[in-house]
DOMAR-795320 format. One record per atom (N, C-alpha, C): residue in one letter; atom name; x, y, z. Coordinates in Angstrom, 1 decimal. Each point is the difference from the previous one (the first is absolute). Example, Ala and Ser with C-alpha at 12.3 -4.5 7.8 and 13.67 -1.06 7.14 Angstrom:
% DOMAR-795320
+-----+------+--------+--------+--------+
! res ! atom !      X !      Y !      Z !
+-----+------+--------+--------+--------+
!   A !    N !   13.2 !   -5.7 !    7.8 !
!   A !   CA !   -0.9 !    1.2 !    0.0 !
!   A !    C !    0.9 !    1.2 !    0.0 !
!   S !    N !   -0.4 !    1.1 !   -0.7 !
!   S !   CA !    0.9 !    1.1 !    0.0 !
!   S !    C !   -0.8 !    1.1 !    0.8 !
+-----+------+--------+--------+--------+
***
This chain:
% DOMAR-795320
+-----+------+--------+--------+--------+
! res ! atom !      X !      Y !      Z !
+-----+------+--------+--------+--------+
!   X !    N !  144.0 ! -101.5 !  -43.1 !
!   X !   CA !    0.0 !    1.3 !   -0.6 !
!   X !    C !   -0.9 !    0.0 !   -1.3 !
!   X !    N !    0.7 !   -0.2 !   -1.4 !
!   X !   CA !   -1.2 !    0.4 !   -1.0 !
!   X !    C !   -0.5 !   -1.2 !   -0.5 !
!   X !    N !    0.4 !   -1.2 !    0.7 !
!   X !   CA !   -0.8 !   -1.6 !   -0.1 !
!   X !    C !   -1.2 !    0.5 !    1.1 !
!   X !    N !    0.3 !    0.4 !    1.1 !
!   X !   CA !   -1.2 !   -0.1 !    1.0 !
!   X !    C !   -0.8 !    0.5 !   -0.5 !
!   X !    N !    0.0 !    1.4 !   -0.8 !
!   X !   CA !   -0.9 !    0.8 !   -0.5 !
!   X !    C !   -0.8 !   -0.2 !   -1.0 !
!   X !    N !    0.8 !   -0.4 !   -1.0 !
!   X !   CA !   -0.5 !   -0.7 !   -1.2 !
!   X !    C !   -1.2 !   -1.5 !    0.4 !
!   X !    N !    0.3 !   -0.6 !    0.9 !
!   X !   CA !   -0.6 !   -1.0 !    0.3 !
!   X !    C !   -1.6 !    0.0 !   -0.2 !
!   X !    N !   -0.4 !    0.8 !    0.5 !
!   X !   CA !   -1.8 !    0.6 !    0.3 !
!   X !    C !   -0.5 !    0.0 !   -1.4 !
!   X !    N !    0.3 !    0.9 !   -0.4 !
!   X !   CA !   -0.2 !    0.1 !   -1.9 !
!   X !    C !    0.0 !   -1.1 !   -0.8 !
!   X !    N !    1.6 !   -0.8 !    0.2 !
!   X !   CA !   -0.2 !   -0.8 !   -0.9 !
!   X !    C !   -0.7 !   -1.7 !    0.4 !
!   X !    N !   -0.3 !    0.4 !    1.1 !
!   X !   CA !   -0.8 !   -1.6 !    0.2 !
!   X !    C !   -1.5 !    0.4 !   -0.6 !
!   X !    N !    0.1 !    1.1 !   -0.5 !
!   X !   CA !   -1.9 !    0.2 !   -0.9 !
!   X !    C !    0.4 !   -1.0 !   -1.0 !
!   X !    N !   -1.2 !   -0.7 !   -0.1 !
!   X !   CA !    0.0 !   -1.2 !   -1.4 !
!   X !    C !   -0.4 !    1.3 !   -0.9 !
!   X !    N !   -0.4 !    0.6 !   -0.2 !
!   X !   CA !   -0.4 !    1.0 !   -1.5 !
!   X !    C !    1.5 !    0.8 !    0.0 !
!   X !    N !    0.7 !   -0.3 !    0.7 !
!   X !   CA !    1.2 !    0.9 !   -0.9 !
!   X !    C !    0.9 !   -0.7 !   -0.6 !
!   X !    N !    0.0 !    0.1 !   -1.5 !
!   X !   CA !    0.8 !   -1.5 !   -0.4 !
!   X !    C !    1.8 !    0.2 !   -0.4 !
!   X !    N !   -0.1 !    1.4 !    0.1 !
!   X !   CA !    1.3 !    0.4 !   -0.7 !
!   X !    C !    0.8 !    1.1 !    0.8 !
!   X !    N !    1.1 !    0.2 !    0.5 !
!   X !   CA !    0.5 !    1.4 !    0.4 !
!   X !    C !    1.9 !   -0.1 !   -0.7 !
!   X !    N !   -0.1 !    1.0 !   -0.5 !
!   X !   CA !    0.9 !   -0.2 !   -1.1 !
!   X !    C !    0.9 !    1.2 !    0.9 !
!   X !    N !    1.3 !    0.2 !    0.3 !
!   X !   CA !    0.7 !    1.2 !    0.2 !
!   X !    C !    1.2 !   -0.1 !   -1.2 !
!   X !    N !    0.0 !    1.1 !   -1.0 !
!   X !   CA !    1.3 !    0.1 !   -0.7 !
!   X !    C !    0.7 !    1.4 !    0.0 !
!   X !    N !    1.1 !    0.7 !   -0.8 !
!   X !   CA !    0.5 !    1.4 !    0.2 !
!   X !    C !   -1.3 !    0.6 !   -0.6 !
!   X !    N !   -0.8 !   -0.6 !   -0.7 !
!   X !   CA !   -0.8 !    1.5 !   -0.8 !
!   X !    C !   -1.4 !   -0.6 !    1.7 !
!   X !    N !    0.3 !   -0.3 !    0.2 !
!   X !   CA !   -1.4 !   -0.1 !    0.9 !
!   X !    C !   -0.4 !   -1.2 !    0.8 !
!   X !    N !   -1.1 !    0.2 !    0.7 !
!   X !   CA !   -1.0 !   -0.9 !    0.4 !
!   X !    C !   -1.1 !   -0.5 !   -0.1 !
!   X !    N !   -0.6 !   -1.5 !   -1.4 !
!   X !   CA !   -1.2 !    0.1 !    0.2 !
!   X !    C !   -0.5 !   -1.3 !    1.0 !
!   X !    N !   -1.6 !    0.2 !   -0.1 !
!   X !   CA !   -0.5 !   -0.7 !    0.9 !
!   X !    C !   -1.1 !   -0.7 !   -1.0 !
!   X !    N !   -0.2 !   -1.2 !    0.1 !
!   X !   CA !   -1.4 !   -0.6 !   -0.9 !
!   X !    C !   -0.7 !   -0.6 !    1.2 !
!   X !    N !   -1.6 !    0.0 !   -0.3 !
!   X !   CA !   -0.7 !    0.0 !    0.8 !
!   X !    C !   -1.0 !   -0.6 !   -0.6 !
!   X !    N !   -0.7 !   -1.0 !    0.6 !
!   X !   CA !   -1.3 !   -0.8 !   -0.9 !
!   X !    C !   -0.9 !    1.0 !    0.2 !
!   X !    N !   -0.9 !    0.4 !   -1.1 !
!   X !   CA !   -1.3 !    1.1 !   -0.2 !
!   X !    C !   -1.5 !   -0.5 !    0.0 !
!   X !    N !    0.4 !   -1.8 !   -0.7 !
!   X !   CA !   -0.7 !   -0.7 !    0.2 !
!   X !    C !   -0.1 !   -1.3 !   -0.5 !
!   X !    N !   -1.0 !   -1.0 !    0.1 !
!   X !   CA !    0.3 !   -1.2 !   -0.3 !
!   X !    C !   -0.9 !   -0.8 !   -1.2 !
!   X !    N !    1.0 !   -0.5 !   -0.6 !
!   X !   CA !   -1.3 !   -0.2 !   -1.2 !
!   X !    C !   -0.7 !   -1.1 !   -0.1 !
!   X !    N !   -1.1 !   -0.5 !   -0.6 !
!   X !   CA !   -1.0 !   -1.0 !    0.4 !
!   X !    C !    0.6 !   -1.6 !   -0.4 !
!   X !    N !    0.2 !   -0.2 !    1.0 !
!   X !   CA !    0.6 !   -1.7 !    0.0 !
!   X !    C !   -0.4 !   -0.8 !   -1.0 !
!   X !    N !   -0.7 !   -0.1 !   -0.2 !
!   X !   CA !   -1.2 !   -1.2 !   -0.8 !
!   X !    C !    0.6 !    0.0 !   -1.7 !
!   X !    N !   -0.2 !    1.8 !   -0.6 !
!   X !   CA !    0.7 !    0.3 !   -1.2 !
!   X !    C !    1.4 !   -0.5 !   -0.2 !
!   X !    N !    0.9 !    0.3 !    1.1 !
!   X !   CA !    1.5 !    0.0 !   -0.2 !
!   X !    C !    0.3 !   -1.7 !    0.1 !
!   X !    N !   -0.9 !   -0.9 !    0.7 !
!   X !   CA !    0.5 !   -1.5 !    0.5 !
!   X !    C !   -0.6 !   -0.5 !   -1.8 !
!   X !    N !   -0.8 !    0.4 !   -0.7 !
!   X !   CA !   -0.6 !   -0.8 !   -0.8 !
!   X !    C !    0.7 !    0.5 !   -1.4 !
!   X !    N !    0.3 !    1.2 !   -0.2 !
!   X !   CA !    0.4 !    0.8 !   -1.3 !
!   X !    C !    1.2 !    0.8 !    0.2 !
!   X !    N !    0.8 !   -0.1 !    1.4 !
!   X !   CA !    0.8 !    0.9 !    0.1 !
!   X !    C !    0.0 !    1.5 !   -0.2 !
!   X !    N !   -1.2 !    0.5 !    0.0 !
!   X !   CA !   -0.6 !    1.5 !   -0.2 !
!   X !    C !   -0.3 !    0.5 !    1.5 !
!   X !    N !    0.5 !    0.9 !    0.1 !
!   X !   CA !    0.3 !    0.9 !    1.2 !
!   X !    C !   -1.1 !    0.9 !   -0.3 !
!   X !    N !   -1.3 !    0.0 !    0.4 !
!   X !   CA !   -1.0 !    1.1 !    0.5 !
!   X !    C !   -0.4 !    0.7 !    0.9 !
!   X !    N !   -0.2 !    1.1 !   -0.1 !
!   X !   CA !    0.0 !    0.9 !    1.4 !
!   X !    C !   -0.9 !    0.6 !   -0.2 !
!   X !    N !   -0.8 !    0.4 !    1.2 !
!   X !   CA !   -1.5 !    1.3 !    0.2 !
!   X !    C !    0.5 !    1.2 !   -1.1 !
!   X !    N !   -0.6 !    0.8 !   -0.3 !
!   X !   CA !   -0.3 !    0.9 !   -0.4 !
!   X !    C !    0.7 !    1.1 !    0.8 !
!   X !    N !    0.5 !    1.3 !   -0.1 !
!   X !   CA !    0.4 !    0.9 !    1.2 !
!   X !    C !    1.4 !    0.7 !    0.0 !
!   X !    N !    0.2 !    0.5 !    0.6 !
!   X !   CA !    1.5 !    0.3 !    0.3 !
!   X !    C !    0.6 !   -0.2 !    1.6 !
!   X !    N !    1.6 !    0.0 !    0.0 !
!   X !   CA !    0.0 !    0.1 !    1.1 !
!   X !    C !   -0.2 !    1.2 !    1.3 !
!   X !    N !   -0.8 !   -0.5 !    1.1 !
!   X !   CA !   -0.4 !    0.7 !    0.9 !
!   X !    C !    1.3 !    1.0 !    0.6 !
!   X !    N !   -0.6 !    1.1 !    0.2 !
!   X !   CA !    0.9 !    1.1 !    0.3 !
!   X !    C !    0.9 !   -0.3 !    1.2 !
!   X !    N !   -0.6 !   -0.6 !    0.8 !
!   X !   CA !    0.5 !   -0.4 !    1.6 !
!   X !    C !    1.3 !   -1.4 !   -0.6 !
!   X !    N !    0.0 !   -0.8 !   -0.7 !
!   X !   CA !    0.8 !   -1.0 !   -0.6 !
!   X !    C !    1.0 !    0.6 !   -0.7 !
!   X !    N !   -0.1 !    1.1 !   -1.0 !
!   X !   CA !    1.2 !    0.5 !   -0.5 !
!   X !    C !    0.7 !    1.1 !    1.0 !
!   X !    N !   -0.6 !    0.7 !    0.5 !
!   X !   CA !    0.6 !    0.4 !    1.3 !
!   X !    C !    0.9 !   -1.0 !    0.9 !
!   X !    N !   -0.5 !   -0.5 !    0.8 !
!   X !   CA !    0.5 !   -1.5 !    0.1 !
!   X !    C !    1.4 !   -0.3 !   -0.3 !
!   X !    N !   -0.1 !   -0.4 !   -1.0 !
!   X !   CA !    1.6 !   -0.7 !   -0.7 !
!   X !    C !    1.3 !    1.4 !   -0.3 !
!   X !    N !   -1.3 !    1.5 !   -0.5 !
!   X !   CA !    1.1 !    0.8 !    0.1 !
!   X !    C !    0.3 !    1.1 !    1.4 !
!   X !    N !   -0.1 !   -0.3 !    1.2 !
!   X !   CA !    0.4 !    0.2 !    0.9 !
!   X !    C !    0.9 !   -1.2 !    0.6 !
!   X !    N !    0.1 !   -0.9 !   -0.3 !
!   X !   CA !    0.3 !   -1.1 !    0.5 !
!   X !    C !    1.7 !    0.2 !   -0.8 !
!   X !    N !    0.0 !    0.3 !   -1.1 !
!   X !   CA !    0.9 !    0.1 !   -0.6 !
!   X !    C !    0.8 !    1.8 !    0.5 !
!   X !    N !   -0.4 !    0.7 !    0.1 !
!   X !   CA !    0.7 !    0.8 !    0.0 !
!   X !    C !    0.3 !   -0.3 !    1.8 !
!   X !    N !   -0.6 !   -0.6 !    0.9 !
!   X !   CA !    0.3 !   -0.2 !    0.9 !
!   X !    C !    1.5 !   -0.8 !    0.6 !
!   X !    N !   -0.3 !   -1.0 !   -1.1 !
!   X !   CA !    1.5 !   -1.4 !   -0.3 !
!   X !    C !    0.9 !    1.7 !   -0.6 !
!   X !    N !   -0.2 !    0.6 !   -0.4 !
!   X !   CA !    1.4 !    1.0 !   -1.0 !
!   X !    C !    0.6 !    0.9 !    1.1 !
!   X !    N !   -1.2 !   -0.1 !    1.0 !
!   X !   CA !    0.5 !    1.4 !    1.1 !
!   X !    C !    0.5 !   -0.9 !    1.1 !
!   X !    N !   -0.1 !   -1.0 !    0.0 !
!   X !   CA !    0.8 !   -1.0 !    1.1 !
!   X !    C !    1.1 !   -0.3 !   -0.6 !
!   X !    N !    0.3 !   -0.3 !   -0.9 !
!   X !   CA !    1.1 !   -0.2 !   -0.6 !
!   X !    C !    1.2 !    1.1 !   -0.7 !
!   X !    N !   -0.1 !    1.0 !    0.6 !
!   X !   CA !    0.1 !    1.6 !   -0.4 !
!   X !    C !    0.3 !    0.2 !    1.1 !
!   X !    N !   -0.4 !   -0.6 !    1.3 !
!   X !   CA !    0.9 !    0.2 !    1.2 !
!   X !    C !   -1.4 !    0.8 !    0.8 !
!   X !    N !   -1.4 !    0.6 !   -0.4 !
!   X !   CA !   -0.7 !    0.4 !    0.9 !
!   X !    C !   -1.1 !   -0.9 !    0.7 !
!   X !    N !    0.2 !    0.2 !    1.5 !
!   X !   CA !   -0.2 !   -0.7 !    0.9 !
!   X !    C !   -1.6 !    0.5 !   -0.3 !
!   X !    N !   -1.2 !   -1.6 !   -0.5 !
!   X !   CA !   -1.2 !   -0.2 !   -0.2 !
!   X !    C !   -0.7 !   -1.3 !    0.6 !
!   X !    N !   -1.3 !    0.2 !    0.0 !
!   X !   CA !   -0.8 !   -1.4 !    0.5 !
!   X !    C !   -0.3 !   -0.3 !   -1.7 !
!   X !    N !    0.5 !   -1.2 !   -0.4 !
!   X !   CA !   -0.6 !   -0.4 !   -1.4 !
!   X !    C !   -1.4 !   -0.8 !    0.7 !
!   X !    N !   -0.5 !   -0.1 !    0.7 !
!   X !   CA !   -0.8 !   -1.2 !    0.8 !
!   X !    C !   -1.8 !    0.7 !   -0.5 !
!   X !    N !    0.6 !    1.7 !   -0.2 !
!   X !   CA !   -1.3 !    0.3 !   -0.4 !
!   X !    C !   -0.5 !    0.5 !   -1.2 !
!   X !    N !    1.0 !   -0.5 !   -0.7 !
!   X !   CA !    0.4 !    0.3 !   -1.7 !
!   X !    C !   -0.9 !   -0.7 !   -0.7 !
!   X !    N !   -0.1 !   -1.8 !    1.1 !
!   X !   CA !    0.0 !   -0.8 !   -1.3 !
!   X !    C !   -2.0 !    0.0 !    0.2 !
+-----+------+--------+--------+--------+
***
Protein backbone atom coordinates (compact mmCIF):
# COMPACT_ATOMS: atom_id res chain seq x y z
CA UNK A 1 0.00 0.00 0.00
CA UNK A 2 1.90 3.39 0.91
CA UNK A 3 5.37 1.28 1.40
CA UNK A 4 4.91 0.03 -2.30
CA UNK A 5 4.31 3.47 -3.45
CA UNK A 6 6.68 5.30 -1.55
CA UNK A 7 9.32 2.87 -2.74
CA UNK A 8 10.09 4.49 -6.36
CA UNK A 9 10.81 7.95 -5.00
CA UNK A 10 12.62 7.09 -2.22
CA UNK A 11 15.25 4.76 -3.62
CA UNK A 12 16.46 8.35 -5.60
CA UNK A 13 19.94 8.84 -3.88
CA UNK A 14 19.24 12.83 -4.25
CA UNK A 15 16.37 12.65 -1.95
CA UNK A 16 17.88 12.78 1.41
CA UNK A 17 15.00 13.69 3.68
CA UNK A 18 11.10 13.12 3.76
CA UNK A 19 9.83 14.36 6.89
CA UNK A 20 5.78 13.89 7.55
CA UNK A 21 4.57 15.83 10.72
CA UNK A 22 0.83 17.57 11.80
CA UNK A 23 1.97 20.91 10.32
CA UNK A 24 3.16 19.06 7.12
CA UNK A 25 5.34 17.34 4.69
CA UNK A 26 8.80 18.21 3.74
CA UNK A 27 11.04 16.76 1.29
CA UNK A 28 14.98 17.52 1.01
CA UNK A 29 16.51 16.92 -2.11
CA UNK A 30 20.38 17.26 -3.18
CA UNK A 31 20.52 20.53 -5.69
CA UNK A 32 23.88 19.79 -5.87
CA UNK A 33 27.30 18.62 -5.07
CA UNK A 34 30.12 20.40 -3.84
CA UNK A 35 33.72 20.04 -4.99
CA UNK A 36 35.49 17.23 -3.20
CA UNK A 37 38.94 18.30 -3.20
CA UNK A 38 37.96 21.75 -0.99
CA UNK A 39 35.77 19.89 1.49
CA UNK A 40 38.53 16.60 2.01
CA UNK A 41 41.46 19.25 2.61
CA UNK A 42 39.73 22.40 4.53
CA UNK A 43 36.43 21.12 5.24
CA UNK A 44 34.85 23.98 3.01
CA UNK A 45 31.91 22.99 1.14
CA UNK A 46 32.03 24.78 -2.41
CA UNK A 47 29.54 24.84 -4.95
CA UNK A 48 29.09 26.23 -8.78
CA UNK A 49 27.63 29.45 -8.93
CA UNK A 50 23.59 29.31 -9.80
CA UNK A 51 20.43 28.45 -8.36
CA UNK A 52 18.46 25.60 -8.21
CA UNK A 53 17.05 24.33 -11.49
CA UNK A 54 13.37 24.84 -11.91
CA UNK A 55 12.70 21.15 -12.90
CA UNK A 56 14.64 20.08 -9.27
CA UNK A 57 12.50 22.23 -7.06
CA UNK A 58 9.54 21.10 -8.80
CA UNK A 59 10.73 17.79 -8.25
CA UNK A 60 10.84 17.57 -4.40
CA UNK A 61 7.68 19.84 -4.33
CA UNK A 62 5.45 17.53 -6.11
CA UNK A 63 6.95 14.69 -4.59
CA UNK A 64 5.89 16.06 -1.30
CA UNK A 65 2.47 17.11 -1.87
CA UNK A 66 2.18 13.80 -3.56
CA UNK A 67 3.39 11.69 -0.09
CA UNK A 68 0.41 14.33 1.68
CA UNK A 69 -2.33 13.18 -0.83
CA UNK A 70 -1.50 9.52 -0.30
CA UNK A 71 -1.48 9.83 3.06
CA UNK A 72 -4.83 11.88 3.13
CA UNK A 73 -6.32 8.85 1.83
CA UNK A 74 -6.23 10.00 -2.19
CA UNK A 75 -5.60 7.20 -4.32
CA UNK A 76 -2.07 8.56 -6.48
CA UNK A 77 1.04 7.27 -8.46
CA UNK A 78 3.88 8.92 -6.25
CA UNK A 79 6.19 6.99 -8.91
CA UNK A 80 5.86 10.21 -11.03
CA UNK A 81 6.32 12.81 -8.39
CA UNK A 82 9.79 11.92 -7.66
Amino acid sequence: MCEAALAVPLADPRVKVVAVTPRGVRVVRQAAQGERGAYLLFRDAKFPRGGVPREQALAALSLAAAIARLLSGDEIDVRDAA
